[in-house]
N, C-alpha and C positions, 0 to 999 in steps of 0.2 A: 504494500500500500504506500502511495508516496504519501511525502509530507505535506503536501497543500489539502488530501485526500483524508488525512490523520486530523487536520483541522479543522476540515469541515464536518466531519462524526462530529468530534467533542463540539464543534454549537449547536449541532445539531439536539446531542443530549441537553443542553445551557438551553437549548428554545423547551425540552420537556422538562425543565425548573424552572421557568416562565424569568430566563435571564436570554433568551435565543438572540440568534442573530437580529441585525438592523434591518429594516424596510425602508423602500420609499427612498426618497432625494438622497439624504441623510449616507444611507447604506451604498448607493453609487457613487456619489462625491470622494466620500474617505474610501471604499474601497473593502469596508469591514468587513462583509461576509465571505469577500474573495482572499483575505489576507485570514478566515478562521477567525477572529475575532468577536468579539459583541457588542455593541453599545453599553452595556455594563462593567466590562472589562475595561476600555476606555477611559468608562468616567474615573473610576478606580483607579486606572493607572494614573491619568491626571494629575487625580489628587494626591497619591501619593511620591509622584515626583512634585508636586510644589512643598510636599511638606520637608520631604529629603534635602532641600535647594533653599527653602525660605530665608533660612540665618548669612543668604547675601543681602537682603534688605538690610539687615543687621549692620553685616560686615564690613560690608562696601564700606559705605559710611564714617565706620570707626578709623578702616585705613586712609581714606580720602580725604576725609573732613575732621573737624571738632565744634565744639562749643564757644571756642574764643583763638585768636592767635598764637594764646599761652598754650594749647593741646590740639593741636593742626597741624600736619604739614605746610610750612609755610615755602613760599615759592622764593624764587631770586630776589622779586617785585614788594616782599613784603605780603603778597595775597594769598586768600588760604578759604577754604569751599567749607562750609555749612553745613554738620548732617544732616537737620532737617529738610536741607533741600538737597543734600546728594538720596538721601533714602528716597525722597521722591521720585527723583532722575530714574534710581536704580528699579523702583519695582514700574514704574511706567516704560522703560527700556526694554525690561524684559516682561513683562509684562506683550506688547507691543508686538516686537519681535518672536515671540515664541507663537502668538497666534498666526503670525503672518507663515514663519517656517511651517507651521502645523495646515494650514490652506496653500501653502506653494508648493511644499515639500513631502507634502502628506506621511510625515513622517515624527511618531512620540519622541521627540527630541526637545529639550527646551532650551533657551537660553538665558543668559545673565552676563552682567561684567564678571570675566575671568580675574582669579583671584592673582596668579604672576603678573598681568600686564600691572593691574592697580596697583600692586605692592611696590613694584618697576619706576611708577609715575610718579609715588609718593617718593620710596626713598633718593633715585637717583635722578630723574629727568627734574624736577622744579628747582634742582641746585643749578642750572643753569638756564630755566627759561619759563616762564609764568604761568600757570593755571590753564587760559584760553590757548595759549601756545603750546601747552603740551596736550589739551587735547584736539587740539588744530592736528597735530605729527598724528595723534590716533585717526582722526578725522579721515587726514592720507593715506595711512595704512588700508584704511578701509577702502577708500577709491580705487588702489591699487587692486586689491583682493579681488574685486569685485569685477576689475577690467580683466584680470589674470582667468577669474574662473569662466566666465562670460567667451572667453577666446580659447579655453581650452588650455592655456598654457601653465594655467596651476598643476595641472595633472603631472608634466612634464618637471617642471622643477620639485615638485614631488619627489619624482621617481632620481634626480639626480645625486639627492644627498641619499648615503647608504642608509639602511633600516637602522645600522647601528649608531650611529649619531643621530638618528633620529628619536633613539629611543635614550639615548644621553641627557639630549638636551631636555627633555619630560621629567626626567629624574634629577637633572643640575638644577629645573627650574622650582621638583621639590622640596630639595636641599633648602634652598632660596629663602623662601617663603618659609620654610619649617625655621632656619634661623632666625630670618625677621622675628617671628613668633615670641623664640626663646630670649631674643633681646628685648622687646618689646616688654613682656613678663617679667622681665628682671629676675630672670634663670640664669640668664651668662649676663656676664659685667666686663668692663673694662678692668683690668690692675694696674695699681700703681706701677707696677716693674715687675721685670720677670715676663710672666706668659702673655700674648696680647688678650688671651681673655680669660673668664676661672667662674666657675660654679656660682652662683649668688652673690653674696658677699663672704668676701675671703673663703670661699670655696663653700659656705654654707649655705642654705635657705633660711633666713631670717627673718622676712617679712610677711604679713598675713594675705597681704596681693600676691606675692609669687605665690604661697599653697593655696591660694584659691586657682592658680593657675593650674597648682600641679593636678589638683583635686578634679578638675575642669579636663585636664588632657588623659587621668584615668577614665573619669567618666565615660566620656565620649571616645573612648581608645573601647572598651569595655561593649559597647553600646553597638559599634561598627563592629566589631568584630562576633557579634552574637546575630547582627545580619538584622535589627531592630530597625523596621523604617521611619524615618529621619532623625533614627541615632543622634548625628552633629546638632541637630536642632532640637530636639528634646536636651541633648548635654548643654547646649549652651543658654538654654532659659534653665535649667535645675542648675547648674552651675550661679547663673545671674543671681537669682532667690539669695541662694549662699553668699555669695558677693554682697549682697543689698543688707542682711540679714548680719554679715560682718561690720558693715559700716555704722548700722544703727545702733548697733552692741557699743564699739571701740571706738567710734568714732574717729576713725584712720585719718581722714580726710586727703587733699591730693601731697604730692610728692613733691619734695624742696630739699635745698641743703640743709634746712632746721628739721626738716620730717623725711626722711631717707624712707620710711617703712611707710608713705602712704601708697593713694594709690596713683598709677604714672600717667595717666591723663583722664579718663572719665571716672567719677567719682560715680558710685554705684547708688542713686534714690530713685525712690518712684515720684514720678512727673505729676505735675497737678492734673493733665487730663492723658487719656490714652489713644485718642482719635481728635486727627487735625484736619485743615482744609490744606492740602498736599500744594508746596510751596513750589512751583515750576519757575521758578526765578531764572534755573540756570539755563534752560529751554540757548540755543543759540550763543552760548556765551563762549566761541569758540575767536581763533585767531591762528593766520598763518605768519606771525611777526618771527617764529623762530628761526627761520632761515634767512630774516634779517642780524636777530641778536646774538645769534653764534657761529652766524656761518652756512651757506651750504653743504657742504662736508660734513661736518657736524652733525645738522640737524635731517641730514640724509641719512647717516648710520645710526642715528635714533629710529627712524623709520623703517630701517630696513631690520632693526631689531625688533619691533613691533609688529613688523610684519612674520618675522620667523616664528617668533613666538604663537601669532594667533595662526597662523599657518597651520604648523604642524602640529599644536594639539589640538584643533578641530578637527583635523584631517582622521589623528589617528582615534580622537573619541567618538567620533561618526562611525568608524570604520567596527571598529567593537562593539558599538551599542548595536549596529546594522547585524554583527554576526550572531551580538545574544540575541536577538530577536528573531533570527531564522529569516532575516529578509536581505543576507546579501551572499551572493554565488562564493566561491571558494578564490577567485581573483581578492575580494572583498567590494565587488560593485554591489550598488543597492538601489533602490528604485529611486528614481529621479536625484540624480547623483548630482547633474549639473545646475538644478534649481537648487537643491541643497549649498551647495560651494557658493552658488549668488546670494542668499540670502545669507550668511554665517556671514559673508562679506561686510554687507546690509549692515550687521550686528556692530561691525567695528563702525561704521562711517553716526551709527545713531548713536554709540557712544559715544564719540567727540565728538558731535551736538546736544548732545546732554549731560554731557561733563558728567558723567557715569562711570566714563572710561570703557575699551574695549569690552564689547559683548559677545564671546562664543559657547558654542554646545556646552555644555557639561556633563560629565560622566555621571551625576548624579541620577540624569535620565535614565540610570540604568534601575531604579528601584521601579520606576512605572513599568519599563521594557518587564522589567521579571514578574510586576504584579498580572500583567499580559498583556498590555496597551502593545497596539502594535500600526497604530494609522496615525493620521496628524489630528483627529479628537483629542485625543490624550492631549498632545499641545494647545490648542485649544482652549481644555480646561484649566489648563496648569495657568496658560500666559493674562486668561479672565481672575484666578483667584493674586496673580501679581499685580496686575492693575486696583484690585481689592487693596492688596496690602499697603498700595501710595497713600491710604487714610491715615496707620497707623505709625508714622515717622519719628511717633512724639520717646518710641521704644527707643529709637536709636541711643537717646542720650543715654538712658541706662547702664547697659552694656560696659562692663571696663575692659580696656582694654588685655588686661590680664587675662580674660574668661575671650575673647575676639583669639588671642593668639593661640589659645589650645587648639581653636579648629584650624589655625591655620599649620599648625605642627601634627594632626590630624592626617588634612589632606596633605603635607609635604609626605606623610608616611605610607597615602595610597598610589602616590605619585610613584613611589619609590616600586611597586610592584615592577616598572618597564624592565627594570634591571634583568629581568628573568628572558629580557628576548637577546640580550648582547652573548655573545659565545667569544670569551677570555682567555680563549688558549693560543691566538695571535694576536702578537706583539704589536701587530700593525694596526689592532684594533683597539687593543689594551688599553695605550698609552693615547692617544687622542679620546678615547671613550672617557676614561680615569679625569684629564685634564678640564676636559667638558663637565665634567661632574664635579669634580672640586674646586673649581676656578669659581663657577658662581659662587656659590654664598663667600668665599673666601677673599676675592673682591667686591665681594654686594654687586655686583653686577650681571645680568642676563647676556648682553653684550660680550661681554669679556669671554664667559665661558664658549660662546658659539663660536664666537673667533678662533679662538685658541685649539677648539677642535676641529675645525673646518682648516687650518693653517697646515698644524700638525698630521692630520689625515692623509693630505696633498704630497706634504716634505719626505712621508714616511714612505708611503707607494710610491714617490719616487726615488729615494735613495734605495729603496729594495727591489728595483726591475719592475715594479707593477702599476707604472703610469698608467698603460693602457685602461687599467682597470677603473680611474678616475674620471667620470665625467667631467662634457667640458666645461659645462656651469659649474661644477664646482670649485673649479679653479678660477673664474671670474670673481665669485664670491669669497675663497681664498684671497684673493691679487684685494680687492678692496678691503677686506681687516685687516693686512696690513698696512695699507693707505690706515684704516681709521686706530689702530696703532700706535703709528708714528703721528697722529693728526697734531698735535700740541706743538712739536718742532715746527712739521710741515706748514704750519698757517701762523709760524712765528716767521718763517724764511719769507712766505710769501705776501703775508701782510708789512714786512720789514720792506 
């Protein structure tokens, strides 16, 4: 019995539990009864991918924005983004976005601002170029995406960088972010001398913010790993409570050279009201001034880093959710592949106009995909209860950042599964895989670490006879990290 045939029995049996297939418009459009499915199945799935995915409304936010200048990422300019109007951004983006994937794409996928690029934006791009101008560079990334998959040619550079650097830079990028997390938390510290970093303070856990941390990354470690749906979001509101429920006890209050042991940017209380009228301030608030204030060079290999990043992990979290789902051939094509790649596109260019910050797939999809959603319903519901959740932004404040980094060390640690696709027993793999993997967090840079593998990758096949083996894009893209590299000399000789 094939497997489309295996699917249609079991709704068959789903219609004599009065859960059967779709009828009508409804049932043609998505495609439900020819993909096995059921309008029940669907809703379900839906629902429980927004639940799995909810705590980026959260998140976004806490990385992107604050309360005041004092706990914001602050840009070059002095400027610094609002969570109540980034959580806005964020659940109207994806919100948005995930209905339109689910009607273009016809496929349970949703989206959100991806948590690498936002972390990217905060820590390393505003030290050189302002709010609206970094997300003007997301803005282009998007444009890009969108021209590349529309032509075909994403496919193609795709296929040029090997599986194994592909599967590097997913796990450098969750290194990344898992560090952020740890720093953030005031897990790892600076030391006076000796090692550049060391366990809490003086090698201890001292403060009741970092054990709410730790408490927070058990939790939610605990919760994913028992296979719970929306784990991370259940751990990071039962976490919050605890947070909230600390502060009203000890009265911690935030973090300073007199109070070392508060908490490091949002003070954990409940807000006088829980639903607001959703503040679209930042609606347009973009700019392409960056490739006036740093340069073309510059402000191109910001872009081209934005783009590698939203690249290849939609590509490869499309590609997975496609195969858990039973809807992509053994190539890993899946139904309307090339509407799919335009809209993911979509996702970036509406982030930098909503100062959201890039918006791709998320693996998170994968909790609807296994509850059984299997059409673009499922998206549908998901991206209607995001739009829902732009009421409640008033959360954002809450949330400390301590209880925000455990998910982000979380998801650095499901990132970490790619590892399992690299095969380590050539050198010529090893050593650019290894490099790409350590470089990030260890310079805080996404950038840094793609370079340095993409260079190394190049230098290696060819000092060992196996040029041939090297696409020729990939050597374009080598030849330019090192341009942006040497960038700091190079636009001192030439602006001299």
């Amino acid at each position: 019995m094939t497997l489309l045939g295996t699917r249609r029995e079991t709704a068959e049996n789903d219609d004599a539990r009065g859960t059967g297939p779709a009828t009508g418009r409804l049932d043609r459009f998505f495609k439900i009864t020819e993909r096995g499915s059921t309008t029940g199945r669907e809703l379900r799935g839906g629902l429980v991918t927004f639940f799995a995915m909810a705590y980026i409304v959260i998140l976004n936010p806490l990385i992107l924005g604050g309360t005041s200048a004092e706990n914001a990422p602050v840009d070059v300019a002095g400027g610094w983004l609002q969570t109540a109007q980034v959580g806005a951004m964020t659940g109207l983006a994806a919100g948005g976005l995930t209905i339109l994937f689910g009607l273009v794409a016809n496929l349970p996928f949703a989206l959100a601002a991806g948590l690498g690029i936002n972390s990217f934006l905060a820590v390393a791009v505003i030290g050189d170029v302002t709010w609206p101008e970094a997300m003007g560079l997301v803005l282009v990334n998007g444009l890009l995406i969108v021209l590349l998959a529309v032509t075909g040619a994403r496919s193609a550079i795709f296929n040029a960088v090997p599986r194994q650097l592909k599967a590097a830079i997913t796990v450098g990028i969750g290194l990344f972010i898992a560090f952020i997390g740890f720093v953030d938390a005031g897990f790892v510290t600076r030391t006076p001398g000796g090692p550049p970093v060391q366990l809490g303070d003086g090698g201890s856990i001292t403060s009741v913010p970092t054990l709410v941390f730790v408490v927070g990354l058990l939790t939610m470690g605990i919760l994913v790993a028992r296979k719970v749906k929306g784990g991370l979001l259940i751990g990071l509101v039962a976490t919050t409570v605890v947070a909230i429920v600390a502060e009203s006890v000890l009265h911690l209050g935030p973090a300073s050279d007199d109070n070392p042991g508060g908490w490091h940017l949002t003070v954990p209380t409940l807000p006088s009201s829980l639903v607001s009228v959703p503040d679209l301030s930042l609606l347009g608030q973009f700019s392409f001034g960056a490739f006036d204030r740093i340069g073309a060079l510059a402000a191109t290999m910001l872009v081209f880093t934005l783009f590698f990043t939203n690249f290849f992990d939609a590509m490869g979290t499309m590609t997975g959710l496609a195969k858990q789902g039973g809807l992509a051939d053994a190539d890993g094509n899946f139904p309307r592949i090339k509407s799919a790649l335009v809209v993911e596109g979509v996702g970036a260019v509406v982030g930098g106009a909503t100062s959201s910050s890039s918006n791709t797939v998320f693996v998170d999809s994968a909790a609807g995909v296994g509850e059984g959603a299997r059409t673009g319903l499922a998206s549908v519901v998901t991206g209607g209860l995001f739009l829902v959740a732009m009421f409640l932004t008033p959360l954002t404040a809450v949330v400390p950042i301590e209880v925000a980094s455990a998910v982000l060390v979380v998801v650095g640690a499901m990132m970490m599964g790619q590892i399992k696709e690299i095969d380590l027993t050539d050198f010529t793999v090893t050593l650019p895989v290894f490099l790409t993997i350590v470089t990030m967090p260890l310079t805080y840079s996404i950038a840094n670490g793609i370079g340095i593998g993409f260079v190394t990758w190049v230098l290696l096949r060819f000092a060992c006879g196996k040029a041939r083996d090297v696409h020729p894009l990939l050597w374009v893209v080598a030849a330019g990290f090192v341009v942006y590299f040497v960038r700091g000399p190079l636009t001192a000789v030439v602006g001299g």
